[in-house]
N, C-alpha and C positions, 0 to 999 in steps of 0.2 A: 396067150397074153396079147390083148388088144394093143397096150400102153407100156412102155420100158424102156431096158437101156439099148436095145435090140431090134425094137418096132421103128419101123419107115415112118418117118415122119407126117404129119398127115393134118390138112386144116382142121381148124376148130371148128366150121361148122359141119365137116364131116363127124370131130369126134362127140358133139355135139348130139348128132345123131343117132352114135352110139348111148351116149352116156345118160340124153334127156330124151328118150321119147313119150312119145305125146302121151300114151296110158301112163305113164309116173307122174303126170302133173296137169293133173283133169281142171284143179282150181287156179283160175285168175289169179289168184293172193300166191303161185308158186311161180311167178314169172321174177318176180324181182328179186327174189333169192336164187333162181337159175342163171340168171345173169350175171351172178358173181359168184357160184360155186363153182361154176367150170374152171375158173382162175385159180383156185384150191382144189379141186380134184385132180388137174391135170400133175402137177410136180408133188402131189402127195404119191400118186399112182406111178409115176415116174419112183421116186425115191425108197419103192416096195413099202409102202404103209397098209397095211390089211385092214379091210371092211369094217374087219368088229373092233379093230383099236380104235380106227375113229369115232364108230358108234359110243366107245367107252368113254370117250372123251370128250364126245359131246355131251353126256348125259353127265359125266362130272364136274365139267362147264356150268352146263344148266343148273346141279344142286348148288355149285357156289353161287350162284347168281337169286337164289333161291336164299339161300343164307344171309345173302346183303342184305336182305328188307332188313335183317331182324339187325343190324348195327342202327342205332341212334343215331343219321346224321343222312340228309338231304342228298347230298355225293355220292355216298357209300350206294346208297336207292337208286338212285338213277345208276351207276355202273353196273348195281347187280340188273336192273332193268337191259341192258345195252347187254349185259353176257348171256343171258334170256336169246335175244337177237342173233348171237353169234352163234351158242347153241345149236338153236333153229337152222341155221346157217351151214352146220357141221349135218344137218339132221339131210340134208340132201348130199354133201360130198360125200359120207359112206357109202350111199347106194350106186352114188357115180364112178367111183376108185371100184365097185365091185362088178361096173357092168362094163367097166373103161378095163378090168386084169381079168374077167371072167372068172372073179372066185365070188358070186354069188353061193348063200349059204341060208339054209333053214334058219339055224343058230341067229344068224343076223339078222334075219327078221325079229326073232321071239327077242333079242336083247332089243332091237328100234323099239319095241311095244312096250315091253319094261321099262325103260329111260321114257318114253312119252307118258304110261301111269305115275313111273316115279313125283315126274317134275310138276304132272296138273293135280298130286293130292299134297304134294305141299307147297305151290304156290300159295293159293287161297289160305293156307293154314299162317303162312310165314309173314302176309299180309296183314292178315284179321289181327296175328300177335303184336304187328310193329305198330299200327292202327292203334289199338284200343291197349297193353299194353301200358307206354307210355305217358295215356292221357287218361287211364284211372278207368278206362269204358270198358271192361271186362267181356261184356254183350258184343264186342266187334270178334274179340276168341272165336263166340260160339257161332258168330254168324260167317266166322273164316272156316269152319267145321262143316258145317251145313251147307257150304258152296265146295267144299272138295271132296263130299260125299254126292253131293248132286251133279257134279261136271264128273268126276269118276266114274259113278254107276251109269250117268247120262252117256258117255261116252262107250261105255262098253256094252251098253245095248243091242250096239252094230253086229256083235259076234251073237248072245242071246240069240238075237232073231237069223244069223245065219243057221243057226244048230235046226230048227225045225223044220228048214227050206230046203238044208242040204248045202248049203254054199260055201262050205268051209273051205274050200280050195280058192276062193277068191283072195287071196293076198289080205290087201288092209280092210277090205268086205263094205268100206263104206261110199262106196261108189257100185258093189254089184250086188248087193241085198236090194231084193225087193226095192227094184228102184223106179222113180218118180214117174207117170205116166209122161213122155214128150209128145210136142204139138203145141203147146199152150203157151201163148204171147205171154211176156214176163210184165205184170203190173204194177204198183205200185205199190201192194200191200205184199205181193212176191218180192220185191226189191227188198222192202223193209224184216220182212219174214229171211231171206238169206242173212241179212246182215244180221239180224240178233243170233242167226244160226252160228256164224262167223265169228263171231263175238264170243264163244263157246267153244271155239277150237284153238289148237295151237296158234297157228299167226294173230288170231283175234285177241286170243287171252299175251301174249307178249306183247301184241300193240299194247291194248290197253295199262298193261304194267309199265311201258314206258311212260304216257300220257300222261297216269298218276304217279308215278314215279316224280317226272318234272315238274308236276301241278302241286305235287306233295298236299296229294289228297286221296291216302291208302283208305281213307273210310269209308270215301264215297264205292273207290270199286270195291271192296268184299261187301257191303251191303248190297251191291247191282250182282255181282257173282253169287250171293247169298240166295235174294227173290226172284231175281232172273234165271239162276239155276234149275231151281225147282220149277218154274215155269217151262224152262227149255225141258227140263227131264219129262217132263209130263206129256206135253207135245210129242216130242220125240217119240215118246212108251205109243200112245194112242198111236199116233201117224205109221208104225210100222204094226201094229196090230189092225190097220185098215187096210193096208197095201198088202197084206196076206191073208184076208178074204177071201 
């Protein structure tokens, strides 16, 4: 055990070192959640909290915050938006408390992937329903349907296209599937192509539910979750069927 009541004390950018190395957080958009999970991993790991409890409790975090869309009241939205964030939040302290006591675990993995499916097929649903729901527009339902079947399947593409490559040993796969030719200066239609990529992912999809959340405009995101979805799925499909060529 790296971290306890036992372990020599030790700077935080030492344990830093242990807890966040650089292969756990390949994306830019995990820096600012790392900055403030070390602060919650360290005295979770200290106080013997295990891996998967925290995984459990991020991920029941996330469905309550999931559930707020659907109360009737502006406040209620934006808090469930904000436990989305804390969620996410917890979604890095598990793997830290597990690399910070050395009880890494298979199981912990396959519960992180469960709790990340749980939460992105019913965001979009919980959305569509508080959306369209209240204001008589039935069509927002189906278009909160249609974007968590799209960001779901679009999402788990990543493993698909592991199984025929043989990559299954890659952890989360979506950083060592068949990946991106490097070399190439990042453009301007590259900048804008990651961001809508981004925008499809966890931190992107929580951004955005804050945003609308505050703006208290759930219709405009599941209809951009809706057609942007199926856009991104698409992409996605083609772009890993050409990189395995």
């Amino acid at each position: 055990m790296i971290v306890g009541e036992r372990a020599a004390p030790a700077s935080i950018s030492a344990l830093r070192s242990i807890a966040q190395p650089p292969e756990y957080s390949p994306s830019r958009t995990d820096r600012p959640y790392r900055s403030v999970s070390i602060f919650l991993s360290l005295p979770l790991a200290r106080a013997g909290a295990t891996p998967n409890g925290i995984t459990i409790a991020w991920i029941l975090v996330g469905l309550a915050g999931v559930s707020a869309f659907l109360v009737d009241g502006w406040a209620a939205r934006v808090a469930g938006a904000l436990l989305l964030q804390l969620s996410y939040l917890l979604d890095f302290v598990d793997g830290e408390v597990a690399r910070l006591t050395d009880r890494r675990s298979l199981s912990g993995g396959f519960l992180d992937l469960l709790g990340h499916g749980l939460i992105k097929a019913s965001l979009p649903m919980a959305v569509g329903a508080a959306a369209g729901w209240p204001t008589g527009r039935p069509w927002l339902l189906l278009a909160g349907g249609v974007a968590a079947v799209a960001i779901v399947v679009g999402d788990t593409l990543r493993f698909y296209a592991a199984f025929p490559v043989h990559e299954l040993s890659g952890g989360d796969l979506g950083h060592t599937v068949v990946p991106q030719r490097s070399g190439r200066r990042p453009s301007l239609a590259r900048i804008v192509a990651a961001a809508f990529d981004l925008s499809f992912e966890s931190p992107g999809l929580y951004g955005l539910a804050v945003v609308a959340a505050l703006a208290d405009r759930l219709d405009l995101l599941v209809v951009y979750w809706a057609v942007g979805g199926l856009a991104w799925f698409w992409i996605r499909a083609i772009t890993y069927c050409r990189r395995m060529v």
